[in-house]
N, C-alpha and C positions, 0 to 999 in steps of 0.2 A: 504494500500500500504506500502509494507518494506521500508528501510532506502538503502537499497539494488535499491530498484525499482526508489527511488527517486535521486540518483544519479547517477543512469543509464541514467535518464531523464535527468538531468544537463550535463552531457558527450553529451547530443542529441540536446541540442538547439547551443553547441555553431558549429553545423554544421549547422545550418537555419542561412540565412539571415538578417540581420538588419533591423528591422522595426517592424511593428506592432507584425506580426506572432510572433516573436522571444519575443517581451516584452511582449505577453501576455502570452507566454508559459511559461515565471520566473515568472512573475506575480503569477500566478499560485503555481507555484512550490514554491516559497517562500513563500506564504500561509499556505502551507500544510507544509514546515519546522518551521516554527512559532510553527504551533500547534504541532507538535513535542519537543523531548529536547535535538535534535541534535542541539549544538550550532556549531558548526563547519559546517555544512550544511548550517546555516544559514548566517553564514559568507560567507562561498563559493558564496551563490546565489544570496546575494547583493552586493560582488564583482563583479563576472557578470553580475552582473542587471547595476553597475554605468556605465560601458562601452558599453550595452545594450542600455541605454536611451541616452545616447552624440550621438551614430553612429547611431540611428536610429532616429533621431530629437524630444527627447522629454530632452533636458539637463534638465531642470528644477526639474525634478524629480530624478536626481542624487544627487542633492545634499544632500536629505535625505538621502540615502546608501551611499553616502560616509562618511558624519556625523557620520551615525551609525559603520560604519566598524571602523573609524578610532576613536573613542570614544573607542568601544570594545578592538581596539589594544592597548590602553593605557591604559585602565581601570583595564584591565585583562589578561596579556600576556599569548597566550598559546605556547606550543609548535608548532602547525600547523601554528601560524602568522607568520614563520619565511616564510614559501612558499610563502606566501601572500605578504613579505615584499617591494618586488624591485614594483609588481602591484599596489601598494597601494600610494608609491612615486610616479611613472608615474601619477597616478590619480589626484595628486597634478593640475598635468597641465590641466590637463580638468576643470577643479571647476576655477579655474584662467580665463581660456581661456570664459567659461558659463557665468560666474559672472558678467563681462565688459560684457555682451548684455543684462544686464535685468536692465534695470534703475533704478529701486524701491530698490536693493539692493544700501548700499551706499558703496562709494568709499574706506572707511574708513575699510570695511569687508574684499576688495579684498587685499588692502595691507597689512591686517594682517594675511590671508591665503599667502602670498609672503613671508611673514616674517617667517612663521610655515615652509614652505615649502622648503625655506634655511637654517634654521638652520634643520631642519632632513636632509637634502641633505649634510650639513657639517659636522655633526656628525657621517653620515653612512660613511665618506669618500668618498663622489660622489663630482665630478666637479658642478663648479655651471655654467658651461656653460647655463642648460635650463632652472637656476633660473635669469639669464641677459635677456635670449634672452623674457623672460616671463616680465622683467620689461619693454625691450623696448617696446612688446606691449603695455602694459597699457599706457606709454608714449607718445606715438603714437596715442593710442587712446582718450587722454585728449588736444591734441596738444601742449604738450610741447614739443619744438622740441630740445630746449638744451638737455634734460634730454633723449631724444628718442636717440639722435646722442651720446652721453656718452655710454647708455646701450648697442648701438651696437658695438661699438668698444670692450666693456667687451664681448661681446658675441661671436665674430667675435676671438678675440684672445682668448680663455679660451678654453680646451683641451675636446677636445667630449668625451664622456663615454656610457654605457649604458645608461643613462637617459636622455639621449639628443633624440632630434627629430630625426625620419629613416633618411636614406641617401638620399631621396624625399623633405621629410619634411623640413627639416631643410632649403635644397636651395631655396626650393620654398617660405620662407619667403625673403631669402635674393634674390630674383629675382622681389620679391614685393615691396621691398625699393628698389632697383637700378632701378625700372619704375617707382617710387614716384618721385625719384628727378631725372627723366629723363635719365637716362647712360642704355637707352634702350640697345647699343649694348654689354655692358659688361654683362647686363642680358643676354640675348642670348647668350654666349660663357662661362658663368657660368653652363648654362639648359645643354650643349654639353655632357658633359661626363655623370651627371645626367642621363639623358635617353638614353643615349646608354651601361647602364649598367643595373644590375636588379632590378626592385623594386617589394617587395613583399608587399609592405602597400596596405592595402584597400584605403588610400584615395588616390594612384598614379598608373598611371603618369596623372590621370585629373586635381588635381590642382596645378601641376607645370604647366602642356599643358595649362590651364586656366590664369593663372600667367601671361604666356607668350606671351597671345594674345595678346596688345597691341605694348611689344618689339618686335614680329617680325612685324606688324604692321606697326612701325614707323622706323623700319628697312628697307625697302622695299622688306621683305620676305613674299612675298604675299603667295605663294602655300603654305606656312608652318603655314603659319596667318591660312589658309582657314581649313587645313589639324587638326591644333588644336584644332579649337574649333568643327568640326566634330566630331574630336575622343571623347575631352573632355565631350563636353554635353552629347554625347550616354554613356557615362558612369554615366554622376549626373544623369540624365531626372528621374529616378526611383528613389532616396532616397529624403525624405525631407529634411533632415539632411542637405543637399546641395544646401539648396535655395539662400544660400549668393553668392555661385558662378554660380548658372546657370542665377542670377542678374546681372554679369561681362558679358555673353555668350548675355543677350538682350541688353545689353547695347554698345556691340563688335556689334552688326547687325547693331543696330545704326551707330556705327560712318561709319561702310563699306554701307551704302548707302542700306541696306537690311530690310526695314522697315516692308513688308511683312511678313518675318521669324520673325522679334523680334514680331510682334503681335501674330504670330503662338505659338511660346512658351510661350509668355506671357499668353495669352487664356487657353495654357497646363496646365499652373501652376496655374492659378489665383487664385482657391479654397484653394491651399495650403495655402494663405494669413491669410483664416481665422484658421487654425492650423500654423503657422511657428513656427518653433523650436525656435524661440529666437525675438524679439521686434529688435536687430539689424538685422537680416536678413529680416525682414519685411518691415523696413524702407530703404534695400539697395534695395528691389525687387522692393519695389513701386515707391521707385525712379526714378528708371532704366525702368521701366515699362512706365512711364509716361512720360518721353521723348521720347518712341519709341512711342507711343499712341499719342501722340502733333501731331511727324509727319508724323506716318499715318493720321491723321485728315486732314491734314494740304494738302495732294495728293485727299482727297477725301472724300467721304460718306465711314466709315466702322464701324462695329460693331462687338461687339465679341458676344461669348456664355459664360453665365454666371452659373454654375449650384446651388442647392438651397442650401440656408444654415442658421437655427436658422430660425428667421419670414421673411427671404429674400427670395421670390422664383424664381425660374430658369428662364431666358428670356434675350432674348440679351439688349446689354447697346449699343451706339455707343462710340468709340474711345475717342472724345471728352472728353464728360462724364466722364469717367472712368477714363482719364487725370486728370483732377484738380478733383477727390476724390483722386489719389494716392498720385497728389501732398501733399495733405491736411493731409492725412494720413503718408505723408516719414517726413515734414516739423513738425507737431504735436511731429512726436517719436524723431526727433534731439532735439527738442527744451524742451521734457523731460529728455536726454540724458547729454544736456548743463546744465540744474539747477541740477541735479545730482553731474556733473564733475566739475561744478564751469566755465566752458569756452561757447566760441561759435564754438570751433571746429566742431562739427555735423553739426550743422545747414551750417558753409560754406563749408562742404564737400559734403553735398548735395545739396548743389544749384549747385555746378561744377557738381553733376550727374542729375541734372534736367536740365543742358543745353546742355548735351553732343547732337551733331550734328551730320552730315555725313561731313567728311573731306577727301578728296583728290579722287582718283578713284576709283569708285564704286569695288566693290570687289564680284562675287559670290558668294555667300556659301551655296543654297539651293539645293539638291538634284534631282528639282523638276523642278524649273525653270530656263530656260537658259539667261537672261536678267532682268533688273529691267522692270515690268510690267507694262510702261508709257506710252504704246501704240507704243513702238521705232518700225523704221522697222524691220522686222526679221532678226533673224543673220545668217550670213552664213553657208550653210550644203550642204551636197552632195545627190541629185542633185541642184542645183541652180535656186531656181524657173525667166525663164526670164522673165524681161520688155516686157508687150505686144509692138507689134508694134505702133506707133505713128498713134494714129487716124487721121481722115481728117475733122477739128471743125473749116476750114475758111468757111466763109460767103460770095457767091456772094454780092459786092455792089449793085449791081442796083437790085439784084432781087425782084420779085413783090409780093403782100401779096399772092399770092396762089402756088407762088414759091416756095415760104420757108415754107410753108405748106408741099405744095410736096415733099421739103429735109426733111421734120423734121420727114415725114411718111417714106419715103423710109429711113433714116436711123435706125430709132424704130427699122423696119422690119427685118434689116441686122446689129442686135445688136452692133452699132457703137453709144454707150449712148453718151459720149462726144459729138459728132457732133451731135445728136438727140439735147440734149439740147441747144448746141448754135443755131444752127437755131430758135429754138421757143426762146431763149432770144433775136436773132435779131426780129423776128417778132415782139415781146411785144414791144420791144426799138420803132420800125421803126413805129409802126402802131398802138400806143397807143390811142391816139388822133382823128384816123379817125376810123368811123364808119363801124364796120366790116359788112360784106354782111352777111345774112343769114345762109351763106353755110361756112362761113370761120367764123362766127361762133359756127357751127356745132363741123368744125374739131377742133376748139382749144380745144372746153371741151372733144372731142374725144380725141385727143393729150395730155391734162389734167390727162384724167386718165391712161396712160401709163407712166405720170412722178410718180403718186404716187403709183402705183402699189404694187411696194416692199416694201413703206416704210411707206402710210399711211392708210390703206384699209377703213375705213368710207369715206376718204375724195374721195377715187379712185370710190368708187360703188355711192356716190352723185356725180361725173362727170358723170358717167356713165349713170346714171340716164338722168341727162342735156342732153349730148349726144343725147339717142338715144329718148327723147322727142321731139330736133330740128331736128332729120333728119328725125321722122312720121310727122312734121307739114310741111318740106320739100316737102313730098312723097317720099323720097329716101328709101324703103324696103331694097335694098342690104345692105346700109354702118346701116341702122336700125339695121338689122339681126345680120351685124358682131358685131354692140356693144352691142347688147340683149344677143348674146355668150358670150361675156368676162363679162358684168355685170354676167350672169350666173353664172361660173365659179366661179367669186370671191363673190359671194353669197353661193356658196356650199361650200368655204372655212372658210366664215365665220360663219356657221351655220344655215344659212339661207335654207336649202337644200327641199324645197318642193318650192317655188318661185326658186330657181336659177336651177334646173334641169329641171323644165317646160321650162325657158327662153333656158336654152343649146339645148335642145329638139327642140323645134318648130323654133328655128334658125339653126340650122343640118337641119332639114328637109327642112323648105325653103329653102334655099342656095344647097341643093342637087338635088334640081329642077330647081332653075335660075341662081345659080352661077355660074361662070367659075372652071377650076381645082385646081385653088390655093384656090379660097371663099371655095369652096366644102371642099379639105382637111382641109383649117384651121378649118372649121367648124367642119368636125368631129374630130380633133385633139381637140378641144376644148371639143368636148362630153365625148371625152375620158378619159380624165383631171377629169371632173365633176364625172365621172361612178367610178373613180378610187381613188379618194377622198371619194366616199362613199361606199369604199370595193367591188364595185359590176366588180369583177376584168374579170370577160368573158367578158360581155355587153362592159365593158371598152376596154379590146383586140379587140372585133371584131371591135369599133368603132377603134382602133385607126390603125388597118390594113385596113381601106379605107382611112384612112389619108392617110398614106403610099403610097399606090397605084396613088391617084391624085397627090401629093405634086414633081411630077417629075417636073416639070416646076420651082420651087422656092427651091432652094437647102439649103439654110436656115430654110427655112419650112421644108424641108424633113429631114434633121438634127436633128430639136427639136421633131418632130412627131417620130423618128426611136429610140431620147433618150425615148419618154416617153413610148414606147411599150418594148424596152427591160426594164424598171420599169416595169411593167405589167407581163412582164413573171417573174417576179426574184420574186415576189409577190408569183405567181399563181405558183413557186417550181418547175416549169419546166427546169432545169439546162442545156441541152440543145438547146434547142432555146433559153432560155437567155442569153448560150453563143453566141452564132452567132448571136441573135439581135443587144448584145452589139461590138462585133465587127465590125457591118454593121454602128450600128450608130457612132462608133470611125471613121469609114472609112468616113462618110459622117462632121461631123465635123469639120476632117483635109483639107478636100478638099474647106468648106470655111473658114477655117481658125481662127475662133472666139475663143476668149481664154478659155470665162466661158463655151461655147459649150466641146471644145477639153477636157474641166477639165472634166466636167460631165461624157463626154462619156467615158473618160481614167479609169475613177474611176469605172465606171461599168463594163468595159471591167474587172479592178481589181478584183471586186469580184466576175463574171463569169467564171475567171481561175481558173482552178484546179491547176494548178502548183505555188506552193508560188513565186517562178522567176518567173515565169511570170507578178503574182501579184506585184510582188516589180517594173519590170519594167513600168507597166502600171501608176502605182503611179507616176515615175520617171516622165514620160511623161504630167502627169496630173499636176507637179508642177510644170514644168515648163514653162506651160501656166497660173495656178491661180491665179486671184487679190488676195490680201491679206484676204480677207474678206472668201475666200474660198477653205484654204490649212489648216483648221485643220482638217476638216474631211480626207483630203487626209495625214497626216501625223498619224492619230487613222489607217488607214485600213494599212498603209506602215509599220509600230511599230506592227500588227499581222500580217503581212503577214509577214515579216524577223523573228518575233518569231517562228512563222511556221518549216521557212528553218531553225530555229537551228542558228540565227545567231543574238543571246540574246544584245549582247551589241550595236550592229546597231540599233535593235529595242527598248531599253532604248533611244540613244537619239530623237529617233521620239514622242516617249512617252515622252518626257521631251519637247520639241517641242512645242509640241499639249498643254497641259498643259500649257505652257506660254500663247501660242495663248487663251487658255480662258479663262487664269485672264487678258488679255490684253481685249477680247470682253467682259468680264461684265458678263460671263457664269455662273451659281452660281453648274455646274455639274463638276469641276473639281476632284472634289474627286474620281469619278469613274474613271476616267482615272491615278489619281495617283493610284489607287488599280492597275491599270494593269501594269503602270511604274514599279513601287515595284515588281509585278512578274515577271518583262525583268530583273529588279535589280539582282533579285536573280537568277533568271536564268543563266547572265553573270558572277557571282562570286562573286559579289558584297553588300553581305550584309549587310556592315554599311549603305549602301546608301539604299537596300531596306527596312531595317529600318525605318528607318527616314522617307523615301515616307509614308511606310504603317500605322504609326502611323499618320499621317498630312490624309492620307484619312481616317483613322475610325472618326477623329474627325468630319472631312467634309459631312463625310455619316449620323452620328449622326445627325449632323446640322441640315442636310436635310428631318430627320423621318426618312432613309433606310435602316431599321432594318435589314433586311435579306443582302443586300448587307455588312451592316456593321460587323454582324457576321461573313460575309463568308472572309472579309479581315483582322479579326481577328484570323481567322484559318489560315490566310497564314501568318500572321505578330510572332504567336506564333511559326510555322516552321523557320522562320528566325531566331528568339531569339534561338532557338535551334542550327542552322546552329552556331550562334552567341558563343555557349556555356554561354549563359545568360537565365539558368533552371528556375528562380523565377521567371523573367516575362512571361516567356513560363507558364508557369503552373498556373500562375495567370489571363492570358487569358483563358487558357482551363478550369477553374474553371467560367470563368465568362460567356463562351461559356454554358456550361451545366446549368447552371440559369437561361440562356436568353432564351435555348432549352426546357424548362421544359413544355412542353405541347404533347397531343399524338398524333399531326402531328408529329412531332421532333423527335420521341422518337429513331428512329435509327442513328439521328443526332447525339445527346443527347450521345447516348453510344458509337457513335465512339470517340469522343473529351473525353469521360471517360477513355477509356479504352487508348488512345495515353496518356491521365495523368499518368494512371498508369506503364504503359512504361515507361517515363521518371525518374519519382521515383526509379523504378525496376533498370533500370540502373544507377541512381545515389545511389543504396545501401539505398534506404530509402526504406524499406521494407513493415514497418507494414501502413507505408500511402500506400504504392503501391496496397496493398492487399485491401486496403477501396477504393481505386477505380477503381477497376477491381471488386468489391464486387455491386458496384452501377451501372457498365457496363453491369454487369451480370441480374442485376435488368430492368435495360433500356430494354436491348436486348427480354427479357422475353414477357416481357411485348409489345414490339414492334413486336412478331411473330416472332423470329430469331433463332431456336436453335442454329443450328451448332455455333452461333455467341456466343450464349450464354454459349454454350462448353469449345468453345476455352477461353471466358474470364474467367470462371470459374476455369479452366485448370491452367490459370497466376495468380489468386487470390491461388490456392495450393500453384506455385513454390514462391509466394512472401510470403505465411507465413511457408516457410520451411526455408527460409533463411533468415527470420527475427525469427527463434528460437521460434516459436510457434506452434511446433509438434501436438499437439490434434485438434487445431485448422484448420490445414491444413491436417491430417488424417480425419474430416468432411468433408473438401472442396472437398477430394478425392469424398467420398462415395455419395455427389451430382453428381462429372463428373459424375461416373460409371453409374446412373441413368439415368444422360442425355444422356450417349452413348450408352444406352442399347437402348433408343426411336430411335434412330437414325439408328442403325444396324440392320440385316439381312434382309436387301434388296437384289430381289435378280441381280441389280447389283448395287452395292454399289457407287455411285459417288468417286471418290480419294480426294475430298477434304475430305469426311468424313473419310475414310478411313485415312489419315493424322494425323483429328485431334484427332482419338481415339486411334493412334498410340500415338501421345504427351502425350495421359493421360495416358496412360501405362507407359512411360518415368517418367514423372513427381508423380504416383503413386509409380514407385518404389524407387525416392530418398526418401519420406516419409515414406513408408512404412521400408526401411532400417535404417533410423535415429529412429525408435520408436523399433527397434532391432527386425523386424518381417520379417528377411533376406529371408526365403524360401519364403513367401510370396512374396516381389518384385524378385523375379527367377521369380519364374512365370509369374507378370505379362511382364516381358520382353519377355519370351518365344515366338519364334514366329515373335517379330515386326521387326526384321532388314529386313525380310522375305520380311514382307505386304509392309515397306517401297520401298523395291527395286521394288517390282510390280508397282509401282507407278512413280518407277525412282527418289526415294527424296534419293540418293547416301551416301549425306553426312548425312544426320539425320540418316539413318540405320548405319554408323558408330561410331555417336556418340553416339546408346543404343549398339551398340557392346561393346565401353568403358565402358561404365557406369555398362554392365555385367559383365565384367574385374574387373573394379574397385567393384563390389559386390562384388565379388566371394574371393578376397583377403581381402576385410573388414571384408568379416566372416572367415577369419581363412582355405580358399581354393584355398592354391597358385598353387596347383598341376592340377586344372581346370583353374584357372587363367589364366597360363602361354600361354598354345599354343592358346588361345584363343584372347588374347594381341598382340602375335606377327602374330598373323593374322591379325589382325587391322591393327598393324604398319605397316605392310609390303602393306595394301593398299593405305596408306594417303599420301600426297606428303609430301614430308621428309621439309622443312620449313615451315610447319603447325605449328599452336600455338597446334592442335590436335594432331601432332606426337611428337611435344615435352611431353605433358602431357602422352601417351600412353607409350612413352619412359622412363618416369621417373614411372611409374606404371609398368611397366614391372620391370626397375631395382629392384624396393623393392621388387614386387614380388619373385625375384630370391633370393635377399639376404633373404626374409622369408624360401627359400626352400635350403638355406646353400653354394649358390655360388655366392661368392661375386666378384671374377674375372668375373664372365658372366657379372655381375650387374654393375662392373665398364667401361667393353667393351661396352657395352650400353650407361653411360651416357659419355663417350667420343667420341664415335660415332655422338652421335645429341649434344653433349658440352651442356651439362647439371652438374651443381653442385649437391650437396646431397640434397640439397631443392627443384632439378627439375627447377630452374633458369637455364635462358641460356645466 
């Protein structure tokens, strides 16, 4: 490799991102300049390597290249350190800024790096403003606070220069002392003009915004509290580099009463613990970490996900746990920190971060959830789920033990729980003591298991059992029958299903012979129940259409028998009669008025609409009868049915809703519903927020083993980061997508998430990676049976290595398509996608083929396509190989075909195209090649174009 090629490469990394990718790419590079005897190269590349390893969280390894750089600058001046020189002072600050978080370094090294560092600052003639404001840190950080209050007033008044910290930088220290000693609000009227002006540092405006969470905080600027550390964290969440502050962001959830989110992030980051960039940021994370982790513990059972690392392997810890190791671990690095420094400053600065609390009103800040997850009641939304009506749970006094028998049955029946169960508590009160009769023993253990039904099923099917042993040693077969049906039932629920479908059976059949019409239907409504629990969904219809038919006499009955038959069709795909069952049983419902009925049925009427309004209404309806216990489902189907109608941010907060509702039930499926949130997020415009959701469900789906779900939320989380214009983490997903895809079900998965990589790339001018993966797309697709697929990416692997300046390599790429689109053509009728995409390779053949200077040859292959395209109706791509024949015909020297060929273009493009402008500035040259230069300048002032074709 030349000296040429290797500083071609140095010009290429410092367009990659901070982190790993970029230090290994110098890594690299500075290898191969070692073994070189370019010393100037090698300087160049441990210059950028020392700013490489601070901003991508490796300081420690700066200190050797800046050692070596600044040894060579003194050692051996050359001409070329003069460029170097102002980057090389700046550097000063990092090695100062590094050195205070690694303890083992002593104290005694940093102040004579301070000492080097002002006197070259004074003899280049630079202010010593950034050698103050560098001492008050160290001061600060030893807890001398004379000596800290001294150096900032030298800092504070000494005259900025170039080597002072950016116009972010610099406030955002001094907005970190004005919240040290409290004059929160002068912090915040400092941060004002700050960020209302522009900052170009990579490290702003997150840690001014970071800075400032606590002043607006204690400010009572809540919305800007909440709004900061949103923006903030979505900005650190990806670099390590940044773990000291996204330490500040768990420790901010703390104190706002959001204990949830600080374990969410904490969880995010934990691993980085065992890499953190520096022993201080370690000891701020774990800090911070473990006061949020106390009090999550402290609300409940929680655990995180831990992933493996060295002889530790992967599995969750609980909360506790993980608490007093942090502590142990924050408390450990101060208290190395202190015999370092000579004080106990660490040690008492982290005990204030291991007590930090929740102070004042809860504040949200999670994207996700609308409330702290305490179980509170739900908060207000439109529609307003009401207050059922007030049950009827008095007790006759005088009534007698078969009395309240009879209340406690007839209310079961007429789902009034409330007064179901007071009557059977007065009974037990009243009639403890005397000896029940037979028969009133019967009914209690009958009454028994209708209390535990929903909530304890062993305990419900051994009542059941009692039950209907005392009413065969009775002789009572009817009330037998009916509890041989429900033990049934709840035996085929339990698994039990060869004993509880015999008991559903031969109790339908009895009771259809001696029962009356309500025994009769409940009976078959009960077979019904059992047939459809075990998939067997006709058998289950037909039973539950004689339900239907008898249950005219008990409207109650005929309610629940009308919800469980429209279940039955919505099953069995018959969409209409499921809609008009569920209508029928909405109508029967309302008429007796029961809440969890009206919900049910409302909610099936929901998903039997076709019309998303309708659906939203039906929901409206459904909530505003649901107990609490039964409005998350109703607010999952209301968040897609408004997504439906296109009306994204109504259905974000249903999705946000729901989500609450089940971390407040103990759900452990919340993640799939934050995947769907995140795509109401983005749907409504909102992509910091579908962010944030989408990254909290991959981790969730992870948790869970739901591999394929978790992929598929990482393909939408990588479109947001797009949405975001944040390309690295986009890309970094689509890279981890095609790993996880790597098997030959996948394989056309696999090459779509390749080939959207290399899109990305393509557009962001990184060429020769774009080409390697649309090179691996090409591969996928092959392999996955795809030609055409396999075409087109081929096709984009050409135009990426023609404009990454690798002509031979993209004149092969050609002579692949050609092959591939020879397999694919003359059909004798040709599909237009094909026809499209062989149109593109003729496009894309002839930039290559004219760059390698083989101009007749791309004529030709253009010849023709504007043609095939218009057949097709693709309008604007036949004008865009119209230019591009334009633009041939004057690159070879043939303005005179050029010309009328140009302003036939032009004359069809709408005159504010970026295409007529281009067209327009090709024509002009055109003309002044053929000696008129009035034409040529009538043109570019026509469309106001300069001589560079700028408008």
């Amino acid at each position: 490799m030349s000296e040429d090629d290797l500083w071609r490469m140095l010009h290429e990394t410092t367009g990659m991102p901070y982190g790993a990718g970029r230090t290994a790419a110098l890594e690299q590079l500075l290898r191969r300049a070692d073994a070189g005897d370019d010393r100037r190269l090698a300087f160049a590349v441990r210059m950028e390597a020392t700013g490489a390893y601070v901003s991508g969280g490796e300081p420690v390894k700066s200190f050797v290249t800046f050692s070596w750089c600044l040894a060579e600058f003194d050692r051996d001046p050359q001409p070329y350190h003069q460029g170097y020189t102002h980057e090389l002072l700046w550097h000063f600050k990092y090695m100062v800024n590094a050195m205070l978080k690694f303890p083992e370094l002593p104290l005694d090294r940093t102040y004579a790096v301070l000492d080097d560092m002002e006197r070259r600052y004074y003899e280049a003639g630079h202010s010593l403003q950034a050698v103050y404001k560098h001492r008050y840190l160290v001061a600060g950080h030893v807890g001398d606070a004379e000596a800290a209050e001294r150096w900032h007033r030298e800092w504070q008044t000494a005259p900025r220069d170039e080597l002072s910290d950016c116009a972010g930088c610099d406030p955002t220290t001094q907005v970190a002392y004005l919240a040290e000693v409290g004059r929160h609000d002068e912090a915040v009227v400092l941060a004002e003009p700050v960020l209302d002006g522009r900052l170009t540092c990579i490290e702003q405006p997150q840690t001014i915004l970071t800075a400032l969470l606590v002043p607006y905080l204690r400010t009572g600027r809540r919305d800007e509290a909440r709004n900061a550390h949103r923006e903030a964290y979505r900005r650190l969440r990806g670099n390590l580099a940044d773990l000291w502050d996204i330490a500040d962001h768990v420790e901010f959830c703390t104190l706002t009463g959001n204990e949830a989110r600080a374990v969410e992030i904490v969880e995010r980051h934990l691993d980085w613990l065992d890499r953190a960039p520096t022993p201080a940021a370690a000891m701020h994370f774990a800090a911070s970490a473990a006061a949020a982790l106390r009090h999550a513990a402290g609300a409940g059972d929680v655990s995180l996900h831990r992933r493996a690392a060295g002889d530790r392997p992967a599995g969750e810890v609980s909360a506790a746990a993980l608490a007093a190791e942090l502590t142990a671990t924050a408390t450990g690095l101060a208290a190395r920190f202190d015999t370092r420094n000579g004080t106990a400053h660490q040690s008492e600065w982290i005990v204030r971060r291991l007590a930090a609390e929740p102070a004042g009103e809860h504040l949200p800040l999670s994207a996700s959830l609308r409330r702290r997850p305490a179980g509170q009641a739900e908060a207000a939304r439109s529609p307003q789920p009401a207050t059922p009506p007030e049950e009827e749970v008095t007790v006759p006094a005088d009534a007698t033990a078969e009395e309240l028998l009879d209340l406690a049955d007839e209310r079961l029946r007429t789902h009034r729980r409330a007064g179901f169960v007071a009557a059977l508590a007065a009974y037990d009160e009243r009639f403890a003591e005397a000896e029940p009769s037979p028969s009133a023993a019967a009914r209690r253990w009958e009454l028994r298991a209708g209390e535990l039904s929903d909530t304890d099923g062993p305990a419900a099917r051994d009542a059941n059992r009692a039950a209907l042993a005392a009413y065969q040693e009775l002789g009572d077969p009817l009330r037998a029958q009916a509890v041989a049906g429900r033990l049934g039932v709840l035996l085929c629920l339990m698994g039990e299903t060869e004993e509880g479908l015999a008991l559903v059976r031969e109790a339908a059949d009895f009771l259809a012979g001696h029962g009356d019409a309500r025994q009769r239907a409940a009976a078959h409504d009960r077979l019904g129940l059992a047939l459809a629990h075990l998939g067997r969904w006709e058998e289950a219809l037909a039973a539950a259409d004689r339900a239907l038919d008898e249950a005219h006499d008990d409207p109650w009955l005929a309610a629940r028998a009308a919800l469980h038959r429209a279940h039955i069709l919505e099953e069995l795909e018959r969409p209409e009669e499921f809609r008009a069952a569920a209508g029928e049983a909405r109508r029967l419902a309302r008429e007796v008025g029961v809440g969890e009925l009206v919900t049910a049925a409302a909610l099936a009427y929901a998903r039997a609409a076709e019309d998303p309004a309708d659906q939203v209404a039906a929901c409206d309806e459904a909530l505003r009868t649901a107990p609490p216990e039964a409005r998350l489902p109703v607010r999952v189907f209301r968040g897609r049915a408004l997504l439906s109608a296109n009306r994204a941010a109504e259905a974000a907060e249903n999705f946000a809703e729901a989500v609450t509702l089940c971390v407040e039930q103990g759900a452990e499926d919340d993640a799939f519903l934050r995947w769907e949130l995140a795509t109401a997020y983005r749907a409504a415009g909102r992509p910091a927020e579908a962010a944030e959701v989408a990254e909290e469900a991959v981790l969730g789906l992870d948790r869970l083993g739901a591999q394929a779900e978790a992929d598929g939320c990482r393909h939408l989380l990588a479109g947001i980061y797009v949405d975001l214009g944040e390309l690295e983490p986009a890309l970094a997903l689509l890279d981890q997508l095609a790993h996880n895809l790597d098997g030959p079900d996948n394989l056309p998965y696999r090459a779509q998430v390749l080939e959207e990589a290399g899109a990305l790339l393509y557009d962001a001018d990184r060429d020769a990676l774009a080409a390697q993966r649309f090179a691996e797309a090409t591969t996928a697709y092959r392999l996955g049976g795809a030609p055409l697929d396999e075409l087109r990416a081929r096709r984009r692997e050409a135009e990426a290595l023609f404009w990454s300046g690798d002509v031979p390599a993209a004149l092969h790429a050609v002579e692949v398509c050609d092959g591939l689109a020879a397999a694919l053509t003359g059909q004798p009728e040709e599909p237009p996608a094909v026809t499209y995409e062989v149109a593109m390779v003729a496009e894309a053949a002839a930039l290559v083929l004219a760059a390698a200077t083989r101009t007749d040859e791309a004529l030709d292959r253009l010849a023709g396509v504007p043609a095939r395209l218009r057949g097709i109706e693709a309008f604007g791509e036949a004008a865009r190989v119209e230019l591009l024949t334009g633009e041939t015909l004057a690159g070879a020297g043939r303005p005179g075909e050029a010309e009328p060929l140009l302003r036939e273009v032009l004359g069809g493009l709408p005159p504010d195209s970026r295409s007529a402008s281009r067209a327009a500035w090709l024509l002009a040259g055109t003309l002044d090649e053929l000696g008129r230069p009035d034409d040529a300048a009538a043109i570019r002032a026509e469309h106001g174009l300069n001589d560079d074709g700028n408008d």
